[in-house]
C-alpha positions as CSV (number, residue, x, y, z in Angstrom):
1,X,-8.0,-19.0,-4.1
2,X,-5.0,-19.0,-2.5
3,X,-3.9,-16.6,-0.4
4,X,-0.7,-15.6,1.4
5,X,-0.7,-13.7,5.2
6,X,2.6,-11.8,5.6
7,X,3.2,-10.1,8.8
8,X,6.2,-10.1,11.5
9,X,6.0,-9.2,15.4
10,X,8.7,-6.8,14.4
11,X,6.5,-4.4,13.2
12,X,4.5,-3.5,16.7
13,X,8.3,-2.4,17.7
14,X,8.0,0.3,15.2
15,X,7.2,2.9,18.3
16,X,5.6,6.1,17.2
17,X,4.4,7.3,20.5
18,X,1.1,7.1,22.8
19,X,-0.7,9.5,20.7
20,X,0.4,8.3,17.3
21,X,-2.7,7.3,14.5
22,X,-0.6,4.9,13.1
23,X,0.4,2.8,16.3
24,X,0.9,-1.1,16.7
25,X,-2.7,-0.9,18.0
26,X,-3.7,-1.3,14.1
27,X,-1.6,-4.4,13.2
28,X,-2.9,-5.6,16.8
29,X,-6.8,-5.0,15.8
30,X,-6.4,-6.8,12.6
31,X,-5.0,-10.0,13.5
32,X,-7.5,-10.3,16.3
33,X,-10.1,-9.7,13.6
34,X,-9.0,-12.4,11.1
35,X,-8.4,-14.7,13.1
36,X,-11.0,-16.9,12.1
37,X,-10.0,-16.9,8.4
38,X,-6.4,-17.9,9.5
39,X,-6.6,-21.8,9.3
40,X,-7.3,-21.0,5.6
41,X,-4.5,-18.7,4.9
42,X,-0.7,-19.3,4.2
43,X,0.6,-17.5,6.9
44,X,4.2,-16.3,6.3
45,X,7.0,-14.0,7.5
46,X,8.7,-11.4,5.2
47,X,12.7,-11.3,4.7
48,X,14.5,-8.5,5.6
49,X,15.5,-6.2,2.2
50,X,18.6,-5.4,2.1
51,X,19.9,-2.2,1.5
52,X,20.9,-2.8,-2.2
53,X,16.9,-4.0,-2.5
54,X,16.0,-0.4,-1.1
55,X,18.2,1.3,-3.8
56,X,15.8,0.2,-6.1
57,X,13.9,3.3,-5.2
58,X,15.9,5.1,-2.5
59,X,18.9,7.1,-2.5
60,X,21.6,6.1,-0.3
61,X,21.3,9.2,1.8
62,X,17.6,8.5,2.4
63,X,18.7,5.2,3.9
64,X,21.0,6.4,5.9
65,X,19.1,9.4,7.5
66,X,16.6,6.7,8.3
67,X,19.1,4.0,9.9
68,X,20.4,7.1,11.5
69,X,17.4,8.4,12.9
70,X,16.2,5.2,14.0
71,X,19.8,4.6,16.1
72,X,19.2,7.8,17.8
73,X,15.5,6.9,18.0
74,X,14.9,11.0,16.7
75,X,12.0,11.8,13.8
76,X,12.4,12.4,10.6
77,X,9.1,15.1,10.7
78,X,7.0,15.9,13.2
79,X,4.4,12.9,11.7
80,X,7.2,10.2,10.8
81,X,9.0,8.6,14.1
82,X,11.7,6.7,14.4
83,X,11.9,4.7,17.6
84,X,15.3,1.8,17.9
85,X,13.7,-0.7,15.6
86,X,11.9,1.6,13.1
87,X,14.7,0.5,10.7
88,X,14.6,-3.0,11.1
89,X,10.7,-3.2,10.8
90,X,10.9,-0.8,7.6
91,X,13.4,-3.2,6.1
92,X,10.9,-6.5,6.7
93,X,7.7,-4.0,5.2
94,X,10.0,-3.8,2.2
95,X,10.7,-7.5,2.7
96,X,7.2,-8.3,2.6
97,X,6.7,-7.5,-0.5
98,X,9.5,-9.6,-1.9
99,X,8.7,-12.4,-0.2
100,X,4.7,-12.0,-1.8
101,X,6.5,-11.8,-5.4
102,X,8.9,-14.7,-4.7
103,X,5.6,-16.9,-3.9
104,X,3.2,-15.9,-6.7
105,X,6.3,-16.3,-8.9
106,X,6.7,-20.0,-7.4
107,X,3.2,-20.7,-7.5
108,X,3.1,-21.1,-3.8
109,X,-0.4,-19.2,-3.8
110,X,-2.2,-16.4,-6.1
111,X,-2.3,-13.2,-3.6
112,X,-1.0,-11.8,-1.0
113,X,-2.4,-9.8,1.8
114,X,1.3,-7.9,3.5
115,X,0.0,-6.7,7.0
116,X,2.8,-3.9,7.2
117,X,4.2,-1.3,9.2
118,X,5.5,1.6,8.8
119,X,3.0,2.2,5.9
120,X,5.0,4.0,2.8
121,X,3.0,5.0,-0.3
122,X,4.3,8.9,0.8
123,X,8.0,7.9,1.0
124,X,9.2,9.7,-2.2
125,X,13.0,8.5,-3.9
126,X,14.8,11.1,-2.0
127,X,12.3,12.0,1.5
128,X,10.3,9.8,4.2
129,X,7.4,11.4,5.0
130,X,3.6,11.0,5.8
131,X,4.2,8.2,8.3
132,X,6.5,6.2,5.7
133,X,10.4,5.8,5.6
134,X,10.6,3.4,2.6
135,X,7.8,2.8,-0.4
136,X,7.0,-0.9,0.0
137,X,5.4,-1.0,-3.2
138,X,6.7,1.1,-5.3
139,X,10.3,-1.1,-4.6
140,X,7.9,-3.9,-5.0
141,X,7.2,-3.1,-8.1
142,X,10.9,-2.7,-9.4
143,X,11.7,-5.8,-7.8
144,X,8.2,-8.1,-9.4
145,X,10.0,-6.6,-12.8
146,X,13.5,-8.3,-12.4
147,X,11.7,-11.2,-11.6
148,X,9.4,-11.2,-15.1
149,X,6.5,-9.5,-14.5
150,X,7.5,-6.5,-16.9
151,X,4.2,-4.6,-16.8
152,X,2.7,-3.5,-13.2
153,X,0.2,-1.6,-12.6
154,X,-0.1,-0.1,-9.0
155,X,-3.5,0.9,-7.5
156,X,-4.0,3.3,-4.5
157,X,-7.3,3.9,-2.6
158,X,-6.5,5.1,0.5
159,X,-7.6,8.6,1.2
160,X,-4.1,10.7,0.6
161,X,-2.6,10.6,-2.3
162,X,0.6,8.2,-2.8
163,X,2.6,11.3,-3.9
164,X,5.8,8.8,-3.4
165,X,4.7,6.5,-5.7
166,X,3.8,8.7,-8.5
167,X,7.1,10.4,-8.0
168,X,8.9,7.1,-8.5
169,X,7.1,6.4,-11.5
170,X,6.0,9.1,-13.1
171,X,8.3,9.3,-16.1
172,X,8.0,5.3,-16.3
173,X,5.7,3.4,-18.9
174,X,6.0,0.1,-17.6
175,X,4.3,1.2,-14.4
176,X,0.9,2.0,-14.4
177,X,-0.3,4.5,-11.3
178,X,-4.0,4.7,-10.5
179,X,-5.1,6.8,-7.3
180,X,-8.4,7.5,-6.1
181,X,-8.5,9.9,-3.4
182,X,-10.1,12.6,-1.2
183,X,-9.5,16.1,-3.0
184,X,-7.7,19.2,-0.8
185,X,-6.4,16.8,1.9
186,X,-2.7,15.8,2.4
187,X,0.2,16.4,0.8
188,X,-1.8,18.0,-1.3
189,X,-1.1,16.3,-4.7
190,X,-2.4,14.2,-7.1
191,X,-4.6,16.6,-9.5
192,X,-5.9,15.1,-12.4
193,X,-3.7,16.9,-14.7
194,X,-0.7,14.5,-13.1
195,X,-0.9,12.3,-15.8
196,X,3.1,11.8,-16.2
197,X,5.6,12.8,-18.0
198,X,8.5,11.8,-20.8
199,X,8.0,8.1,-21.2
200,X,5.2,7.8,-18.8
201,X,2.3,10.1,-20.3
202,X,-0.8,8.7,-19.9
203,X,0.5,5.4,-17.7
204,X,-0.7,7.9,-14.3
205,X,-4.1,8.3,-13.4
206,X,-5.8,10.2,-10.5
207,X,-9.4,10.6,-9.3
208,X,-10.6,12.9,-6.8
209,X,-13.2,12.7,-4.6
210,X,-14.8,15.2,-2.8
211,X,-15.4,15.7,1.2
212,X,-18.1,13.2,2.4
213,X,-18.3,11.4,-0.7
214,X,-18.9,8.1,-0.2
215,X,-19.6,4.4,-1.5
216,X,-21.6,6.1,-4.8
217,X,-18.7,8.2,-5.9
218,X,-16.0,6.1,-5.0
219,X,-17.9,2.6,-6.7
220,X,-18.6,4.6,-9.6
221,X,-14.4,5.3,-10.5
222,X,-13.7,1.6,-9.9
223,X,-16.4,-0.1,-11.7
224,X,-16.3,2.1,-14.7
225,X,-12.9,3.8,-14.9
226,X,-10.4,0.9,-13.4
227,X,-11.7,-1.8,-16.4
228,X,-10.8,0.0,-19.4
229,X,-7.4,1.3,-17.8
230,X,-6.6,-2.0,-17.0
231,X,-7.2,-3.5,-20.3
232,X,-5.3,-1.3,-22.3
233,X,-2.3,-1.5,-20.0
234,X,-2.6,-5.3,-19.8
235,X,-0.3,-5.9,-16.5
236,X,1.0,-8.6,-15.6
237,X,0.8,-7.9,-12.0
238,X,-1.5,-5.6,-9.8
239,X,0.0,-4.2,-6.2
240,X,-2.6,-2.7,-4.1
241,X,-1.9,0.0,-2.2
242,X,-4.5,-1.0,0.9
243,X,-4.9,2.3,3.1
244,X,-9.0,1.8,4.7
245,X,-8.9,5.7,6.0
246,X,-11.3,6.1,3.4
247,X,-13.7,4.2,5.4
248,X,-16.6,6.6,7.5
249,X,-15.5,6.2,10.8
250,X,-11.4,7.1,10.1
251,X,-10.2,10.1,12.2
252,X,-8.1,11.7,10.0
253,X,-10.0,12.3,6.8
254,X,-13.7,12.8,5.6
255,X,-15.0,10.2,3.2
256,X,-18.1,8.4,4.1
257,X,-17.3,4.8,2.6
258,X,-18.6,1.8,4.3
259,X,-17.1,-1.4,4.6
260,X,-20.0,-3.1,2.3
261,X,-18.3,-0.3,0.0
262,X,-14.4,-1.4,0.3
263,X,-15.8,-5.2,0.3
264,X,-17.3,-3.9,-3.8
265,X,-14.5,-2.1,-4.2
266,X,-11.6,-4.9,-3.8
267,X,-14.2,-6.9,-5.5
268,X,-13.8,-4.5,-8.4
269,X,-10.0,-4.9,-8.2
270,X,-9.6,-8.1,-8.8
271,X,-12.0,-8.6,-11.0
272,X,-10.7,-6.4,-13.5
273,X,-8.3,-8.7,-14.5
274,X,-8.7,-12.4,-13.8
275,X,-5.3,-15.1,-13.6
276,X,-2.5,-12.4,-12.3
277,X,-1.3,-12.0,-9.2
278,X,-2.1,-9.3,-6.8
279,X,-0.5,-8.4,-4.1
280,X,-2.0,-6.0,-0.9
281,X,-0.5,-3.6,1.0
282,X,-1.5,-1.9,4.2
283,X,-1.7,1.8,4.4
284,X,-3.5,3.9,6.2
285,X,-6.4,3.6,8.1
286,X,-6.7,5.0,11.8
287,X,-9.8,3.6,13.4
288,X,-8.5,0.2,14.9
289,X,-12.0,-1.5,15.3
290,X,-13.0,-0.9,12.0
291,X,-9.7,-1.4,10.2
292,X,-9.6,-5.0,11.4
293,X,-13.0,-5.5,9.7
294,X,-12.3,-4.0,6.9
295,X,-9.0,-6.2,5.8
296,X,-10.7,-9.1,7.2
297,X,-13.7,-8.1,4.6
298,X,-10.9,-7.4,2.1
299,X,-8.8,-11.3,2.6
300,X,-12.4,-12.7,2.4
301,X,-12.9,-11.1,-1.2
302,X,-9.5,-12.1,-2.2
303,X,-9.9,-15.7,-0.7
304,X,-13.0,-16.3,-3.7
């Protein structure tokens, strides 16, 4: 299979601080780790979206504060920095994305792995937050849509909830949401009962695990309640969401998933529908060492 790399220098600029979890140490740990499965990947370098391509999702205000606040290198909250070229490397994140749709769309290759920073499933239509100033995927998503693929269906597994991404869709039918996450953890949504709303009713789904849950309880969601979503939405794309602080070893939450267990669980992903495109997105995921292993376990799976 296939497989596209996407990933720009720009992002270890994004400067959050010494202390920071999500520092350019994780970009730097990852391509270290998969460098062996480089000489069979098409390695590429996103574009940089424009602001009219970040209006998709964001308002123009939101923008702004975050051109602003990267100028005057000044945060937006006390978890989301802005250093001098925060702005740029949000833009290529965003970019990444387009670039991964423009390919699959060209049949340049079948999937996409973007290795991206600042992460963004938090960054709602209106507020950059959680470590994210714009929602790579979400404005993926709009964008794969002018493009043809009508029908996408996002899936989340990183350990907080993509509140940003439900937000943006969650009166939408022709955007399918699935989350699995940790329960009582930030920001604190993505109940069950969030199933949508107008037009999107039943196209938003959300699964909550509890603390120190691990490979049983998270396998069990994707091999038995992904399928059947997936067939009866029938997309005709699948974005992943990509965040690996799920995995045992991450600082900031409390599942106990190994990487055997993300390895089944992207297995289960693109499995449950065969001959789409799929397109991966970092997240989260705070433990350097063992985030590099686990997208290097992740770009093996979607390599087959």
């Amino acid at each position: 299979m296939k497989v596209a790399y996407i990933y720009d220098d720009i992002f270890l600029k994004h400067d959050t601080g010494e202390m920071h979890p999500e520092s350019k140490n994780r970009l730097i740990s990852i391509n270290s780790t998969i460098e062996p499965l480089k000489e069979n990947l098409l390695e590429l370098e996103p574009m940089e979206a424009s602001e009219e391509l970040l209006e998709l999702v964001h308002s123009k205000e939101q923008i702004a504060k975050v051109s602003e606040a990267s100028h005057y290198e000044s945060s937006i909250d006390s978890d989301t920095i802005c250093s001098f070229n925060s702005y740029q490397a949000s833009k290529k994140a965003v970019g990444a994305g387009v670039v991964a749709v423009d390919g699959v769309k060209a049949n340049k290759f079948q999937r996409a792995f973007c290795a991206v920073r600042p992460p963004g499933h938090h960054s709602t239509p209106f507020q950059s937050m959680g470590f994210c100033l714009f929602n790579n995927i979400a404005i993926t998503a709009k964008y794969a849509q002018t493009k043809g693929y009508k029908k996408v269906m996002i899936i989340d597994f990183d350990v907080h909830h993509g509140n940003g991404t439900q937000d943006t869709f969650y009166e939408d039918n022709s955007v399918f949401y699935f989350s699995s996450h940790q329960s009582f953890t930030y920001p604190g949504t993505g109940m069950e009962s969030e199933q949508g709303a107008k037009d999107g009713i039943g196209f938003n789904a959300n699964f909550l695990l509890m603390p120190d849950s691990g490979d049983e309880e998270i396998l069990d969601i994707y091999k038995n309640d992904l399928p059947s979503l997936v067939d009866s939405f029938n997309p005709d794309i699948i974005l992943v969401s990509a965040g690996y602080d799920l995995h045992e070893s991450d600082p900031l939450a409390q599942l106990n998933v190994t990487t055997e267990g993300i390895r089944k669980l992207v297995r289960y992903i693109l499995d449950s529908k065969k001959d789409i495109p799929y397109i991966f997105f970092l997240e989260g995921g705070y433990d350097v060492k063992a985030l590099g292993q686990n997208v290097k376990e992740t770009i093996k799976e979607m390599m087959i």
